[in-house]
DSSP file (Angstrom, degrees, kcal/mol; ACC not computed):
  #  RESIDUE AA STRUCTURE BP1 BP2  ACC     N-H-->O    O-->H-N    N-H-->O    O-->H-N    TCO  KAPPA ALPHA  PHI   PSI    X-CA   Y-CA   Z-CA
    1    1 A X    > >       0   0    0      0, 0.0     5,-2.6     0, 0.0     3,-0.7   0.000 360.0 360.0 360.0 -40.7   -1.1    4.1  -18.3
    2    2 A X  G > 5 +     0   0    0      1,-0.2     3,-0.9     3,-0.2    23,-0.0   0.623 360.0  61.3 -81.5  -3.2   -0.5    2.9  -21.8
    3    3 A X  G 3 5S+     0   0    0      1,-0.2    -1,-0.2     2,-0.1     0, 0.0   0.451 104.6  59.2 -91.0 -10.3   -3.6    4.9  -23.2
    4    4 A X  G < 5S-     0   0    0     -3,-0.7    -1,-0.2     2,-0.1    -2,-0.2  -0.051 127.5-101.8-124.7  53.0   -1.7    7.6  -21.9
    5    5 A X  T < 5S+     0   0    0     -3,-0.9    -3,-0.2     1,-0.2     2,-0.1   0.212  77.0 137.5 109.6  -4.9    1.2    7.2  -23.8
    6    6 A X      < -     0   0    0     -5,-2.6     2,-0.8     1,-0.1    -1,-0.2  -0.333  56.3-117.7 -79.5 157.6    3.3    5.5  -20.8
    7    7 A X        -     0   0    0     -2,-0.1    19,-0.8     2,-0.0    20,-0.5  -0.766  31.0-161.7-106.7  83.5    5.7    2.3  -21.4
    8    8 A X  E     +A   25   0A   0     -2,-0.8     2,-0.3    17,-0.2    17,-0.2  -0.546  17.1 171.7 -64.1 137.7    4.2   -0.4  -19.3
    9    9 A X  E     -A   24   0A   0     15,-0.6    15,-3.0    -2,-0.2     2,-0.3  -0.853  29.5-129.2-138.4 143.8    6.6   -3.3  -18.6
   10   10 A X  E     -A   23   0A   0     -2,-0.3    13,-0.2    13,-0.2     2,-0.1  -0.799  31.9-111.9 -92.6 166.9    5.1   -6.2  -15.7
   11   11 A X        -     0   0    0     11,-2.9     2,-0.3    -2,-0.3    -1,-0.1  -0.375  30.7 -91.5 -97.8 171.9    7.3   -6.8  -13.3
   12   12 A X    >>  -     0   0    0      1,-0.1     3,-3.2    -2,-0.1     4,-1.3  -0.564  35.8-118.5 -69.3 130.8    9.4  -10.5  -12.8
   13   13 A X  H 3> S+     0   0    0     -2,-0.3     4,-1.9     1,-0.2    -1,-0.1   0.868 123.7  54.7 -36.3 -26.4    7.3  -13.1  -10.3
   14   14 A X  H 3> S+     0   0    0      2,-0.2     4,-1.5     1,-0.2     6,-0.2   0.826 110.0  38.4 -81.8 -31.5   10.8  -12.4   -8.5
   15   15 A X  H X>>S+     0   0    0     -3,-3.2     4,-3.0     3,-0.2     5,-1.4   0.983 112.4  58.2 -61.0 -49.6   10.4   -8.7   -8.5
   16   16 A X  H 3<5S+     0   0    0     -4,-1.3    -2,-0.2     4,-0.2    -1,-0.1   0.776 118.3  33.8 -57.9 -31.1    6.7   -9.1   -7.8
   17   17 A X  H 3<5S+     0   0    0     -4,-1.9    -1,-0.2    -5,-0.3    -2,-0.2   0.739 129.5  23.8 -95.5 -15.6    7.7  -11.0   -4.5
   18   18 A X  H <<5S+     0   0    0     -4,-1.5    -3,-0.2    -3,-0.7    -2,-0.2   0.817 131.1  40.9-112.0 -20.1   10.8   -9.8   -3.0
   19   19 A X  T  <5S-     0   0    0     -4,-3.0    39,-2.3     2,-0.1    40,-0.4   0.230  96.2-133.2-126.5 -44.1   10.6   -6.2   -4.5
   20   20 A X      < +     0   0    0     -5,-1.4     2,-0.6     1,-0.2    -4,-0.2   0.966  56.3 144.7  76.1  49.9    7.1   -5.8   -4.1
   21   21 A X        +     0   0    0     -6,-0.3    10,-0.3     1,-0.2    -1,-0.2  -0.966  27.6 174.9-137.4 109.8    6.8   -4.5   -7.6
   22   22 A X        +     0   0    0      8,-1.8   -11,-2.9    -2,-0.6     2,-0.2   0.927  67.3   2.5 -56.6 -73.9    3.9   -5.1  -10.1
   23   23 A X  E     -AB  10  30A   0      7,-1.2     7,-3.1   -13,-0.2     2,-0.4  -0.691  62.4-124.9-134.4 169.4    4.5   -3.2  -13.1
   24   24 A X  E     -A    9   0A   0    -15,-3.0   -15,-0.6    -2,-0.2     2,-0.3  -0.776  24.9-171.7-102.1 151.0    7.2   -0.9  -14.6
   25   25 A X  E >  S-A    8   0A   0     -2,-0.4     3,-1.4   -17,-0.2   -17,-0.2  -0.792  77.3 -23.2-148.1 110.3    5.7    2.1  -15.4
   26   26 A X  T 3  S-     0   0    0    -19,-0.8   -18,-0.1    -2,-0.3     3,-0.1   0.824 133.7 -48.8  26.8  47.6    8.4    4.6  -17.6
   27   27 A X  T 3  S+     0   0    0    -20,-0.5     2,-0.6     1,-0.2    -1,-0.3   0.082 114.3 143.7  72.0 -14.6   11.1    2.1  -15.5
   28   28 A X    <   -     0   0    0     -3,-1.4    -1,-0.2     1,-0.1    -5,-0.1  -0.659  58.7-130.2  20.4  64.5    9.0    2.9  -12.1
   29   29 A X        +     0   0    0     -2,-0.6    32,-1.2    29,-0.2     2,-0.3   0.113  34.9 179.1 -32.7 134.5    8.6    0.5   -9.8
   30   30 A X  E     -Bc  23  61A   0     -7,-3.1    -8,-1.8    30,-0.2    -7,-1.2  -0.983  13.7-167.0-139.4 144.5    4.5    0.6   -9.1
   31   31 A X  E     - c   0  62A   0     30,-0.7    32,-2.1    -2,-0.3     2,-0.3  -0.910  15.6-165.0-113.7 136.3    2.9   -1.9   -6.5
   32   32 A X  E     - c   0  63A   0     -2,-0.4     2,-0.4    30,-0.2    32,-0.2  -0.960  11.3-174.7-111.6 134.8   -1.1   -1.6   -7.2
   33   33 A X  E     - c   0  64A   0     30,-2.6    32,-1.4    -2,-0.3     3,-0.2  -0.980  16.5-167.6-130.5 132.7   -3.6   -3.1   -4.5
   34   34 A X  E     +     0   0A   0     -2,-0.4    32,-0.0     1,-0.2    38,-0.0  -0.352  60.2  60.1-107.6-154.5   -7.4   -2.9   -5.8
   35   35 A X  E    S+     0   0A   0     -2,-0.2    -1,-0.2     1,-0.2     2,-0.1   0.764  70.9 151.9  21.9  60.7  -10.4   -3.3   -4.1
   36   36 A X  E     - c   0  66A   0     29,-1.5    31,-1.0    -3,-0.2     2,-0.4  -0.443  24.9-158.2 -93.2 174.2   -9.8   -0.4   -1.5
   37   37 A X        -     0   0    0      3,-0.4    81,-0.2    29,-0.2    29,-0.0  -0.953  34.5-114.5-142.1 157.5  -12.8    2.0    0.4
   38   38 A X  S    S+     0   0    0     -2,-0.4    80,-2.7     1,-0.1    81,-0.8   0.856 114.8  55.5 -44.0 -45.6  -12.7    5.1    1.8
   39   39 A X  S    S+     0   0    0      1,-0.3     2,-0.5    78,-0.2    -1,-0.1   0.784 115.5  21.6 -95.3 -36.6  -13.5    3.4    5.3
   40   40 A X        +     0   0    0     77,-0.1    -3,-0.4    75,-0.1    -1,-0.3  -0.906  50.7 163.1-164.8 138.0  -10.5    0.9    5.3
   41   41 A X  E     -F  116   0B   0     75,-1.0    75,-2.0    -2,-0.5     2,-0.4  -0.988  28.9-137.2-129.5 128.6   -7.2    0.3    3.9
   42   42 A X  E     -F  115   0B   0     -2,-0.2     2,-0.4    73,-0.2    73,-0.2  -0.643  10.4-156.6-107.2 122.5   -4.7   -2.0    5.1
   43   43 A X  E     -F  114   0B   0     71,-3.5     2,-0.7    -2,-0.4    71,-0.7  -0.982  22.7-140.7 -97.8 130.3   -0.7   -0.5    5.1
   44   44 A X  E     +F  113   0B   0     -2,-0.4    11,-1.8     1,-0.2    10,-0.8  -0.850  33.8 165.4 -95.0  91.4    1.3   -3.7    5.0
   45   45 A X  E    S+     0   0B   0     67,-0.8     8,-1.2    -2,-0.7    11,-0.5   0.946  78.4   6.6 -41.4 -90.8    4.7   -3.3    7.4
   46   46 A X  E    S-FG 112  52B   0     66,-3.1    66,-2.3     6,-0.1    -1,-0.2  -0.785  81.1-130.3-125.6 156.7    5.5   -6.9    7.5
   47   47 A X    >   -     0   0    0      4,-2.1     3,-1.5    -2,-0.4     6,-0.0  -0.296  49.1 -80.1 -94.5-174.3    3.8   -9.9    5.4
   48   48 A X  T 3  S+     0   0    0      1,-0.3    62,-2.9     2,-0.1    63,-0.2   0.496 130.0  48.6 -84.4   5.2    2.6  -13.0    7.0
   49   49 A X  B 3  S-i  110   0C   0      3,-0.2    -1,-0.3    60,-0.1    62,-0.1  -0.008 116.6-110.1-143.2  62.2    6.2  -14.5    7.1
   50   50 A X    <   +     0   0    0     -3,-1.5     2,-0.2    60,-1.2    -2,-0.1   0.238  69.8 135.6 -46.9  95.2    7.5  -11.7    8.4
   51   51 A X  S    S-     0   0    0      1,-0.4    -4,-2.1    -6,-0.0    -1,-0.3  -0.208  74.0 -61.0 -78.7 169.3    9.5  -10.3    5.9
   52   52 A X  B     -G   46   0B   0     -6,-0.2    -1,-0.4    -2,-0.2    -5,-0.3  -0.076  63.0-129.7 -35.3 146.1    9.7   -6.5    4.9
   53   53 A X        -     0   0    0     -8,-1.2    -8,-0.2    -9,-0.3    -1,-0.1   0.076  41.4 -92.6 -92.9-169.8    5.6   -5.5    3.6
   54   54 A X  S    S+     0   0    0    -10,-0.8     3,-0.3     2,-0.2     5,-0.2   0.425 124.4  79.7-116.6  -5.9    5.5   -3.9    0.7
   55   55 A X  S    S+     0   0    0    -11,-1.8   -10,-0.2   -10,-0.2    26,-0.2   0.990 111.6  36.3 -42.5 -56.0    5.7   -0.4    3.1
   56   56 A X  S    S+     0   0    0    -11,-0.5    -2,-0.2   -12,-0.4    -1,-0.2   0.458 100.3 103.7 -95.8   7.7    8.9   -1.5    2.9
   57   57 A X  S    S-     0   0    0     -3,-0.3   -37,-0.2     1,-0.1   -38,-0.1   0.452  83.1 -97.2 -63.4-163.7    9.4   -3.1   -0.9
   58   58 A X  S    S+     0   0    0    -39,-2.3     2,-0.4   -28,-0.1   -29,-0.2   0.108  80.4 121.4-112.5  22.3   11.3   -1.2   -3.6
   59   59 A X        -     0   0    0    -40,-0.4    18,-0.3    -5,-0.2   -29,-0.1  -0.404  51.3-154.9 -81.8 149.3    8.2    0.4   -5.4
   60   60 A X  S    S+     0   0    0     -2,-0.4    17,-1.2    16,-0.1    18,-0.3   0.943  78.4  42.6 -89.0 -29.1    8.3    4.1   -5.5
   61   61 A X  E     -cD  30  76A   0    -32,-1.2   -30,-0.7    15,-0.2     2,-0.4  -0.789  59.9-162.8-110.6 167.4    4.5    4.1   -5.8
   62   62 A X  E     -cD  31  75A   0     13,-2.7    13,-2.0    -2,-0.3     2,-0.7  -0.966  14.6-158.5-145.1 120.4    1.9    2.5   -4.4
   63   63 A X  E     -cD  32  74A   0    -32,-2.1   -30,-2.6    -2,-0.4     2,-0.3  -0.735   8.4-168.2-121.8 122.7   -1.4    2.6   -5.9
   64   64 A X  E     -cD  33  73A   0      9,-2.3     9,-5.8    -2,-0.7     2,-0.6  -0.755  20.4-143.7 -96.6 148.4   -5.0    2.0   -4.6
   65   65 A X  E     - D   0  72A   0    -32,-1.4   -29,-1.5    -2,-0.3     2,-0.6  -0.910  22.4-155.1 -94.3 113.7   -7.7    1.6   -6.7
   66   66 A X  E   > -cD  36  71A   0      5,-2.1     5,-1.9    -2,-0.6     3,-0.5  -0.852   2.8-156.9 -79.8 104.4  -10.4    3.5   -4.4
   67   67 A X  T > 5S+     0   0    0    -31,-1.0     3,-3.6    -2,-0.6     4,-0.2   0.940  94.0  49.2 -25.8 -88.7  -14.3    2.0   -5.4
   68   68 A X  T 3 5S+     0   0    0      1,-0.4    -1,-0.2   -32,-0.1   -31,-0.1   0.599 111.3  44.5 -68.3 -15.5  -15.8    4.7   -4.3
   69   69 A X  T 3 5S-     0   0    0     -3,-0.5    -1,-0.4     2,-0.2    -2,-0.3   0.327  93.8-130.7 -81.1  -0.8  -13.7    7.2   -6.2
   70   70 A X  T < 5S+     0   0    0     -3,-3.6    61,-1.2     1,-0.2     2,-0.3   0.943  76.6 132.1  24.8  60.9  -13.7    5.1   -9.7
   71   71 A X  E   <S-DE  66 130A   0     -5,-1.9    -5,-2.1    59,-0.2     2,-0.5  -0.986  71.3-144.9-145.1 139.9  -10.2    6.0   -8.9
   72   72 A X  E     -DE  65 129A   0     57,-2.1    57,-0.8    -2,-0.3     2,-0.8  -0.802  20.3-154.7-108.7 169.3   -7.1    5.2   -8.7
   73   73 A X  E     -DE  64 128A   0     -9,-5.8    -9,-2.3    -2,-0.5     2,-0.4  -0.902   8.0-161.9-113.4 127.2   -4.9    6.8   -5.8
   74   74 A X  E     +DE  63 127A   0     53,-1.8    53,-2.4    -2,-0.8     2,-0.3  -0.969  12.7 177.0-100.6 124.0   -0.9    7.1   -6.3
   75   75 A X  E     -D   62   0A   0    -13,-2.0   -13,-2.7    -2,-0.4    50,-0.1  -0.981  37.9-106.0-146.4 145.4    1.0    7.7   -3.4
   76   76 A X  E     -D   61   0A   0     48,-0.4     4,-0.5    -2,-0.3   -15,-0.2  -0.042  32.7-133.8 -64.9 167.2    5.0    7.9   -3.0
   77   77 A X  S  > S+     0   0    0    -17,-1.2     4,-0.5   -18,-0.3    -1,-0.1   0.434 105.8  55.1 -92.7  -8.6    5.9    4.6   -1.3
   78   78 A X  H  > S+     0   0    0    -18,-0.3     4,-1.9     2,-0.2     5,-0.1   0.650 103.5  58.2-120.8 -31.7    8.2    6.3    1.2
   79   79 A X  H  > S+     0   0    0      2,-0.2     4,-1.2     3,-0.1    -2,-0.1   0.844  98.3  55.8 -36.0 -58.1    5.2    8.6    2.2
   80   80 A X  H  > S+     0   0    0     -4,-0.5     4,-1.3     2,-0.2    -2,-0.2   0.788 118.7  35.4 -51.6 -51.7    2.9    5.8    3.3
   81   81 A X  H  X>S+     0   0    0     -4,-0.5     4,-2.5     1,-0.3     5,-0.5   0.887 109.5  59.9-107.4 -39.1    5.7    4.6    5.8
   82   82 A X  H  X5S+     0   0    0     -4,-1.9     4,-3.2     1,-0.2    -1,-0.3   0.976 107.9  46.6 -46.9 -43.0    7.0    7.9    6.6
   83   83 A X  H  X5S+     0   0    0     -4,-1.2     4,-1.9     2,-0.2    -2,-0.3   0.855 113.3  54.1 -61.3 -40.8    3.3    8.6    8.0
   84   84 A X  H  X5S+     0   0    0     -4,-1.3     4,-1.8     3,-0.2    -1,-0.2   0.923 107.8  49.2 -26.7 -69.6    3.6    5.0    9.8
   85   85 A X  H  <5S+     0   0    0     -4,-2.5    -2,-0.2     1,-0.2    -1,-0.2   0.934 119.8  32.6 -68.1 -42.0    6.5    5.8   11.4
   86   86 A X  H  <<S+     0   0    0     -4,-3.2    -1,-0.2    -5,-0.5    -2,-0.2   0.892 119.9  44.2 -94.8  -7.1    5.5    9.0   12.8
   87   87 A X  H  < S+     0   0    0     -4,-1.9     2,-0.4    -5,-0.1    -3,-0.2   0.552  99.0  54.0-106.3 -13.6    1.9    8.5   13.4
   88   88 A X     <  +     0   0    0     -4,-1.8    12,-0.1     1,-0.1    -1,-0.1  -0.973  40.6 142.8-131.3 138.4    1.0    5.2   15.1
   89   89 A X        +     0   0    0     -2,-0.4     2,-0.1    10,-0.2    11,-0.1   0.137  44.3  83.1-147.7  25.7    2.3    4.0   17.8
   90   90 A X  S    S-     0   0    0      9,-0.4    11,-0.8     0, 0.0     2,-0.4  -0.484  71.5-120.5 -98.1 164.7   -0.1    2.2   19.8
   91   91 A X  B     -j  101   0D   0      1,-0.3    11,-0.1     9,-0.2    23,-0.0  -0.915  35.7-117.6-111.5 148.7   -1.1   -1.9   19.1
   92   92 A X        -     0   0    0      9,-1.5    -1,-0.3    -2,-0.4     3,-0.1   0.073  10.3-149.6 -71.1-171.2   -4.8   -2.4   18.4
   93   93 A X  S    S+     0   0    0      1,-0.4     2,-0.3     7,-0.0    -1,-0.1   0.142  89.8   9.6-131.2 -28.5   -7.0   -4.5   20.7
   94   94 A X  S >  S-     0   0    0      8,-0.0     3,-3.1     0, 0.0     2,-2.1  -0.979  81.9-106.9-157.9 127.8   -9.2   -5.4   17.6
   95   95 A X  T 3  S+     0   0    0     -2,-0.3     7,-0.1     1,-0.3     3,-0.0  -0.200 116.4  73.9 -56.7  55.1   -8.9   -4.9   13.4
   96   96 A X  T 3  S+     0   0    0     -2,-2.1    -1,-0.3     2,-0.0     2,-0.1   0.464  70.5  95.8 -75.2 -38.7  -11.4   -2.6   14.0
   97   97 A X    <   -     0   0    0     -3,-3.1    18,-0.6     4,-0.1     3,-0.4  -0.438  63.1-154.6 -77.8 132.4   -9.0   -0.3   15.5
   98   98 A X  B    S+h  115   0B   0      1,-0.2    18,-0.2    -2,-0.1     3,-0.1  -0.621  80.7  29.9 -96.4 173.9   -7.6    2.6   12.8
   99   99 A X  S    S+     0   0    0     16,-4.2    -9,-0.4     1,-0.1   -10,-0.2   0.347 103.4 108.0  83.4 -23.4   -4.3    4.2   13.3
  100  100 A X  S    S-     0   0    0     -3,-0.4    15,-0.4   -11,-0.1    -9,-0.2  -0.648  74.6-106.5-104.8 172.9   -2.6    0.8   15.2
  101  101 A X  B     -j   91   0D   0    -11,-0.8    -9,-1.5    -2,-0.2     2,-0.3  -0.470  36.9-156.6 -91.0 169.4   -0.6   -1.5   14.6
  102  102 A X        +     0   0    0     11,-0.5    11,-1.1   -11,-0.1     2,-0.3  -0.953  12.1 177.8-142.0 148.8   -2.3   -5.2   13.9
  103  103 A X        -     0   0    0     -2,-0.3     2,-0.7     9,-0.2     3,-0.2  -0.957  22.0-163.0-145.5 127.5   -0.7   -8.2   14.2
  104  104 A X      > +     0   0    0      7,-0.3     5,-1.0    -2,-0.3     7,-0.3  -0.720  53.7 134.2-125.5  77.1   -2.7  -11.9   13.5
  105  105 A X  T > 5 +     0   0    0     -2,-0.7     3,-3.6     3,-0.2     2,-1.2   0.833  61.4  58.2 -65.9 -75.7    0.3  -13.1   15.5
  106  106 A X  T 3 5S+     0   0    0      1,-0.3    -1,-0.1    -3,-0.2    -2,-0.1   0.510 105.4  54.2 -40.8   7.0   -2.2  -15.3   17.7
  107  107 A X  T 3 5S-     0   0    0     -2,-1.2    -1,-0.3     2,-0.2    -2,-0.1   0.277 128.2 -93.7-126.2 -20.3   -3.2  -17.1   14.0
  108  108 A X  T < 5S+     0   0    0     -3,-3.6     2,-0.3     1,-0.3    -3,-0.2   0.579  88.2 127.1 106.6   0.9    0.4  -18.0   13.1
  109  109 A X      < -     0   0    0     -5,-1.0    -1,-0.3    -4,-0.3    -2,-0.2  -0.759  49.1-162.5-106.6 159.3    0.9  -15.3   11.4
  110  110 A X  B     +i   49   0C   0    -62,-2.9   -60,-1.2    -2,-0.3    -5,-0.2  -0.322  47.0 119.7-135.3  65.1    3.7  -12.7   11.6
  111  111 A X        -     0   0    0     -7,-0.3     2,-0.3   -63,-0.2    -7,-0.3  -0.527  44.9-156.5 -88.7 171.1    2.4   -9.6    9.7
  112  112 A X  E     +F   46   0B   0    -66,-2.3   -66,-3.1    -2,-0.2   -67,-0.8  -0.949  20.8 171.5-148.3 139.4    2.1   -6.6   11.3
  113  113 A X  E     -F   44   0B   0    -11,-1.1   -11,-0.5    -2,-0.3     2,-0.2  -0.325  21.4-143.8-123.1-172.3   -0.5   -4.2    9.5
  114  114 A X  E     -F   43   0B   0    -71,-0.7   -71,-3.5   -13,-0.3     2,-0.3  -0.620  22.6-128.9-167.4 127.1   -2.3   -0.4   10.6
  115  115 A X  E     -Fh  42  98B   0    -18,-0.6   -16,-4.2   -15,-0.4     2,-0.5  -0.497  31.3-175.5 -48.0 120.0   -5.7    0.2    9.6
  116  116 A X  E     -F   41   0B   0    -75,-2.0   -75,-1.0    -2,-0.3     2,-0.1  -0.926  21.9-140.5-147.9 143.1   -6.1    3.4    7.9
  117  117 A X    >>  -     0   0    0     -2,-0.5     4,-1.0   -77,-0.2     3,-0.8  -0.658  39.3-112.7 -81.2 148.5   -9.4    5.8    6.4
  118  118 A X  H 3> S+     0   0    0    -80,-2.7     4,-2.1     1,-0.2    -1,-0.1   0.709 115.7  69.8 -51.7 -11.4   -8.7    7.5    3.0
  119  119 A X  H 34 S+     0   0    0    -81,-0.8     4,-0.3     2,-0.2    -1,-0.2   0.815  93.7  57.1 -85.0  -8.3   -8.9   10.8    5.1
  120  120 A X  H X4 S+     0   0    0     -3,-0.8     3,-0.8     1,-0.2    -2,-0.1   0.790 119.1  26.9 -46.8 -79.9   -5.6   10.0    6.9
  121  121 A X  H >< S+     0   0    0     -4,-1.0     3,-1.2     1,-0.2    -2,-0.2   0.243  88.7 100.3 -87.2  13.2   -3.8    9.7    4.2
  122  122 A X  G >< S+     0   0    0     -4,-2.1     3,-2.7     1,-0.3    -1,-0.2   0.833  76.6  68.0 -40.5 -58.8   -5.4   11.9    1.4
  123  123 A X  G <  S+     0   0    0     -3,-0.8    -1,-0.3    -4,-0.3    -2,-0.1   0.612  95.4  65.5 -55.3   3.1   -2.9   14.7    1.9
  124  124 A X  G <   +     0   0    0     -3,-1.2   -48,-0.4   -48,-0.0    -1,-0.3   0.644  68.5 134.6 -87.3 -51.4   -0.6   12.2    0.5
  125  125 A X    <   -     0   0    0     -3,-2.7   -50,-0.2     1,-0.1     3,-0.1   0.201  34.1-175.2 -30.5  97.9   -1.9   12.0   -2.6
  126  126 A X  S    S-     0   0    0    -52,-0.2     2,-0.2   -50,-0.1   -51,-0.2   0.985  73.3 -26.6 -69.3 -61.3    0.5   12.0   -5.1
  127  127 A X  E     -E   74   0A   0    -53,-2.4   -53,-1.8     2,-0.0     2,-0.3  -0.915  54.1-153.4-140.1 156.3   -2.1   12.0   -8.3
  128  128 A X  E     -E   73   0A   0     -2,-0.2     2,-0.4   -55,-0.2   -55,-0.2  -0.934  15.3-174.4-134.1 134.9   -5.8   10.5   -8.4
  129  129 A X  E     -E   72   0A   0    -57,-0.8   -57,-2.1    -2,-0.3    -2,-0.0  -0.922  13.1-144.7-120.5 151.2   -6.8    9.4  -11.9
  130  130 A X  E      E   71   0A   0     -2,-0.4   -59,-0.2   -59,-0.3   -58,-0.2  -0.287 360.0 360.0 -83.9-178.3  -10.5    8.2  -12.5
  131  131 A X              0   0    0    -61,-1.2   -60,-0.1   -60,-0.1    -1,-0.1   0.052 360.0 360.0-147.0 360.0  -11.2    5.5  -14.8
């Protein structure tokens, strides 16, 4: 972003955790999660100590780095969860299952996730830049 001309700021450990907020990007909350695939991406509802996910944070974007795309993918934050909210409703039997909701309740934890393929949520795509 700053080789193109943008005013990157990182965000405060306080933003990064309660906010959900990496970096500032022209004042822009941005969340970035790397190491994504095509085949599976995790959308985070609620984290493992269940609080608000970062579905629900204050970033206005949310960006995957996609592997196979040498890309990264920006999508509105409020997109992601609108598509959550209208499209799954089912709980999974197994993280295998895309499209449900996940829970590793039975592990002690109390996130609740949905598996999802970049072709869900490709129409989504706010910008994809390569690197």
């Amino acid at each position: 972003m700053e080789a193109r001309g943008h005013l990157v700021t990182p965000a405060t450990r306080s933003d990064n955790m309660f906010k959900h907020i990496d970096f500032y990007v022209n004042n822009i909350g941005i969340d970035v999660k790397g190491n994504r695939h095509l085949d599976c991406i995790w959308l985070e509802l609620r984290n493992v100590r269940g609080n608000d996910g970062w579905l629900k944070g204050q970033a206005e974007f949310i960006v995957f780095d996609i592997e196979e795309l040498s890309s990264f993918a920006f999508f509105k934050r409020v997109d992601l969860l609108t598509f959550v909210e209208e499209n799954v409703k089912e709980y999974a039997n197994s993280k295998a299952d895309f499209m449900k909701f996940y829970t590793r309740a039975a592990w002690g934890k109390d996130d609740l996730l949905v598996k999802v393929r970049f072709d869900h949520i490709e129409t989504l795509t706010f910008q994809l830049i390569g690197y």
